[in-house]
N, C-alpha and C positions, 0 to 999 in steps of 0.2 A: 686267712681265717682258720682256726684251729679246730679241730674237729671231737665231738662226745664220745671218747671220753679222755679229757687231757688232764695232764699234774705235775707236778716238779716235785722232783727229787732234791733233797739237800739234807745234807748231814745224817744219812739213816731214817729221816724223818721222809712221810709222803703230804705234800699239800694239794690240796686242791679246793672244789666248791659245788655246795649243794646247791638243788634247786631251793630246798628247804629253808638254807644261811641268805639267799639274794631273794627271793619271794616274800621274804618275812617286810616287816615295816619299814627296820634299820636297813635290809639289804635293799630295799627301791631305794630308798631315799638315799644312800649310797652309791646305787648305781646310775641316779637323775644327778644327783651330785660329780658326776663324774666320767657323766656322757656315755655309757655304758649299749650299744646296742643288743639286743636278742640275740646275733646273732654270735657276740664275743660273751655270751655268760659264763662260758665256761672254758678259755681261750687262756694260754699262760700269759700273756699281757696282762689280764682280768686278774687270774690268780695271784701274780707276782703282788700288785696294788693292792690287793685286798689284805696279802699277808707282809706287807712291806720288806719283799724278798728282792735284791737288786738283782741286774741282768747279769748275767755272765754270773752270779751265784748261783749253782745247782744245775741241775740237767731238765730240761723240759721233754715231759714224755707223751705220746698219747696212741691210743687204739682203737680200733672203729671195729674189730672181730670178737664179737661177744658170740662166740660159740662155744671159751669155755673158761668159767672163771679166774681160772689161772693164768689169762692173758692178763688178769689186772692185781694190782695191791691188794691184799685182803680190806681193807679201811676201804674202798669203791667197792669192793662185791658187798661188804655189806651195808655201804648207803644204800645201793641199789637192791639189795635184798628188804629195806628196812622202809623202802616208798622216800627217802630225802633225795632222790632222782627226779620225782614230782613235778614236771613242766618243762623238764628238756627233753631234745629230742628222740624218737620213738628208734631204741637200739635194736636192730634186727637181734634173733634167735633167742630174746626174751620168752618170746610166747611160741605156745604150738605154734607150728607151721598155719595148718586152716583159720586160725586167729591172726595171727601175721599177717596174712596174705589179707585176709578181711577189711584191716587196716589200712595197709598200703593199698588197698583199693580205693579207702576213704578219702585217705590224704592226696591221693594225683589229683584228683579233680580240682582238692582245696589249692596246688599248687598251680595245678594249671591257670585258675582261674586267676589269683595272684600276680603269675607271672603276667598272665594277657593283660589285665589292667594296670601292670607295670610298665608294660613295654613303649605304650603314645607317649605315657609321659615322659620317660625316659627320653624317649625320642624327640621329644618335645622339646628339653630341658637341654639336649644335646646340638638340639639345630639353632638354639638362640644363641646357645655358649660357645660352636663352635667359629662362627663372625667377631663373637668378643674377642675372642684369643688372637684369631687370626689379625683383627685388625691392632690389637694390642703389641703383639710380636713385629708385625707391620712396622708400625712407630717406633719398636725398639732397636729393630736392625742396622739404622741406618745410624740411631746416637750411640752404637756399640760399634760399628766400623770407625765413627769419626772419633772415636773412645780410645779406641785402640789403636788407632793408623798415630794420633798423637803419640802415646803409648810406646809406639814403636819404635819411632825417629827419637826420643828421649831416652828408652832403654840404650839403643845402638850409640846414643852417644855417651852414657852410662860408660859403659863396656869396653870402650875406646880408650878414656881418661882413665880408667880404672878406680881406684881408691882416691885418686885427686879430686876425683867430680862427684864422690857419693854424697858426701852435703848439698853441692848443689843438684845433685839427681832429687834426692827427697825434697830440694824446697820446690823445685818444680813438680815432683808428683802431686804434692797436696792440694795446688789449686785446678789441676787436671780432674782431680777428683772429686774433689769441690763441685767442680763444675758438671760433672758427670751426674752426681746425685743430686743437684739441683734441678737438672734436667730430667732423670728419671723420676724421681717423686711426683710432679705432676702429670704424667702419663700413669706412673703403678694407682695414684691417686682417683684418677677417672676412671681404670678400668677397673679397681676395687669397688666404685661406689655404683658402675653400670653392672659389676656379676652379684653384689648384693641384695637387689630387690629380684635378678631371675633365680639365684639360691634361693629368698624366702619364698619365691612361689611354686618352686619346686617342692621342700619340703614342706608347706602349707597343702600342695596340692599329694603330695606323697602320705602323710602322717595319715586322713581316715581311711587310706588304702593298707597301710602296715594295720592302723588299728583294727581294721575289720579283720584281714586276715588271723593275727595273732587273737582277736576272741575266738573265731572256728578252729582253729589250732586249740585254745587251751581246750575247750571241750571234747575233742578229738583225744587230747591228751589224756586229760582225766579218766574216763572213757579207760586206755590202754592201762594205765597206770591202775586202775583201778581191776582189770582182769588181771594183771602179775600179782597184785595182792594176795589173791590166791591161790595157793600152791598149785594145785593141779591142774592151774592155765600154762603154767610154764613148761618150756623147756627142761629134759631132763636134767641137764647141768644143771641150770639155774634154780632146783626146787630144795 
């Protein structure tokens, strides 16, 4: 996960993303379109999609030391001067220090409490998944030894004939393998349709737990966002 404040570099140019471009109508509905969690808003994967920048174009950058604005682009110090920062997260040495601290007093609580009612479930979601896996891998072990043990004694006679037996090497492979994913699919098949109903009840049972948290957050937020507004909350650099 990529940390506030991230962007990519390419061609001279700086891209990145407001809370103000994803908060708007088009940017939910953009980011429900496209699976987008809170926690990637602002993450160069997110950025990359949103500005149809491919990987390995550009240099991804980010900084989490906002003590002084020349750690970042001028285009971020002044979203961030300008309130289009608005709902992401709370960048230390924004504000006085006794405001600062104020805050991050508000917010542990909001985390803790977060994380506590995170944890059963988790826990929860953890001890039914981890019998599926195991008995799923279980059943696969044994059609991947006898997968392979075939596999083997046909490679080695492969490698023997050399180039006289590669035709019949591959007419023998293909029903080896045939047979392997016939075999597989209905094991991938049952243990896909038994982790799909503990998936939906995990995230059924997760979602008014994100949702609660993330309304105390945004108020929390607003809140902070709303003391930088004015100059003389901030930190010297930042005013």
């Amino acid at each position: 996960m990529c940390e506030f404040a991230s962007w990519v570099e390419r061609r001279d140019k700086v891209y990145f993303l407001t809370a103000e471009q994803l908060f708007s109508g088009k940017g939910q509905k953009w980011v429900e379109e496209n699976g987008i969690s809170p926690d990637d808003y602002y993450g160069h994967g997110t950025i990359r999609l949103w500005y149809h920048i491919d990987y390995g174009d550009g240099i991804d950058k980010e900084c989490t030391d906002f003590s002084a604005p020349d750690n970042f682009p001028d285009a971020i110090v002044n979203a961030i001067k300008n309130g289009k920062m608005r709902g992401f997260p709370f960048p230390r040495a924004l504000l006085m220090k006794p405001l600062d601290d104020e805050y991050r007093a508000k917010l542990k609580p909001l985390d803790d409490e977060y994380r506590a009612k995170l944890k059963p479930l988790r826990d929860e979601y953890d001890a039914k998944l981890n019998p599926l896996r195991d008995e799923y891998w279980a059943k696969l072990k044994p059609l991947r030894d006898e997968h392979r043990a075939k596999l083997k004694a046909l490679d080695d006679e492969y490698w023997a004939k050399l180039k006289a037996l590669d035709d019949d090497y591959w007419a023998k492979l293909k029903p080896l393998d045939d047979e392997y994913w016939a075999k597989l699919k209905p094991l991938r098949d049952e243990y896909d349709a038994k982790l799909k109903p503990l998936r939906d009840e995990y995230w059924a049972k997760l979602k008014p737990l994100d949702d609660e948290y993330w309304a105390k957050l945004k108020a929390l937020d607003d809140d902070y966002w709303a003391l930088f507004s004015i100059p003389k909350n901030r930190s010297p650099n930042w005013r």
